[in-house]
N, C-alpha and C positions, 0 to 999 in steps of 0.2 A: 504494500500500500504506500502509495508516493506523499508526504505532507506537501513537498513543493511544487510548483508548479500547475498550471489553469484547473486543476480538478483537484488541488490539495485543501490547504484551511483556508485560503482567502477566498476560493467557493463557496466552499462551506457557509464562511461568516456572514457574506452576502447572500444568498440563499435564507437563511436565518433574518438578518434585518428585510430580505422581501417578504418572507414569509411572516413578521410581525407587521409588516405596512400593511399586508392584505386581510390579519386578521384583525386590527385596527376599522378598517376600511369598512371592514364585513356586518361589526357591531356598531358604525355609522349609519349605515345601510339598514339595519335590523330595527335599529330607536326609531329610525325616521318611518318605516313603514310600520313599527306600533305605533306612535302618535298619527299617522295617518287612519290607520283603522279603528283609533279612538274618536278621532275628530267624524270619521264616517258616520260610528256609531252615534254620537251622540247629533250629529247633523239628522238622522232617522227618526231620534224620538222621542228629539226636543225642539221646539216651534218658536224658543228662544233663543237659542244655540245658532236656527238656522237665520232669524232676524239680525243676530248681532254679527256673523261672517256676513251676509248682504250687503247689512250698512257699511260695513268697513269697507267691503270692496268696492261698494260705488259710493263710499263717501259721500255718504246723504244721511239724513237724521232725523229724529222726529218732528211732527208741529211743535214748534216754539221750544225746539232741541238748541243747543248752542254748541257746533262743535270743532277742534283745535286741531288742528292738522298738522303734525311738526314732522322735521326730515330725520329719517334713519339715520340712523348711527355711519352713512356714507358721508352722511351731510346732501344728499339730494332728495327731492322729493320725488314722492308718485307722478308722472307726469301725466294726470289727468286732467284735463280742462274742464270748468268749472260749468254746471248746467242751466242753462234759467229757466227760469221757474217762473211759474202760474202765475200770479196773480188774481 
């Protein structure tokens, strides 16, 4: 068994830190798809749940709502432009 050279310990080791990147990666992947099948759930069989993602998404609010619109932590905002409204 050869330690040096392309198939020795510095495969190995690298090998090893890929194979922590990817199972890193994997339980990234795992959180994001439970909080997705949380949020499904409860978007099914809650009538408030699904009010409060609408408003946010179209950024609208109730009669005589007052609401604050600040920029992500990029520091850019959503660029939606702004709707008018009824009268």
């Amino acid at each position: 068994m050869a330690i040096r050279g392309p198939q020795g310990v510095p495969a190995f080791l690298e090998k090893r830190r890929e194979i922590r990147q990817l199972e890193e990666e994997n339980a990234n992947l795992r959180r994001d798809i439970d909080n997705r099948q949380k949020l499904i759930h409860e978007l099914q069989y809650s009538k408030d749940k699904q009010d409060e993602v609408i408003r946010r998404y179209l950024h609208e609010g109730k009669p005589n709502e007052v609401q604050f619109i600040l920029p992500d932590r990029s520091g850019s905002v959503n660029p939606v432009p702004p709707q008018p409204q009824a009268r």
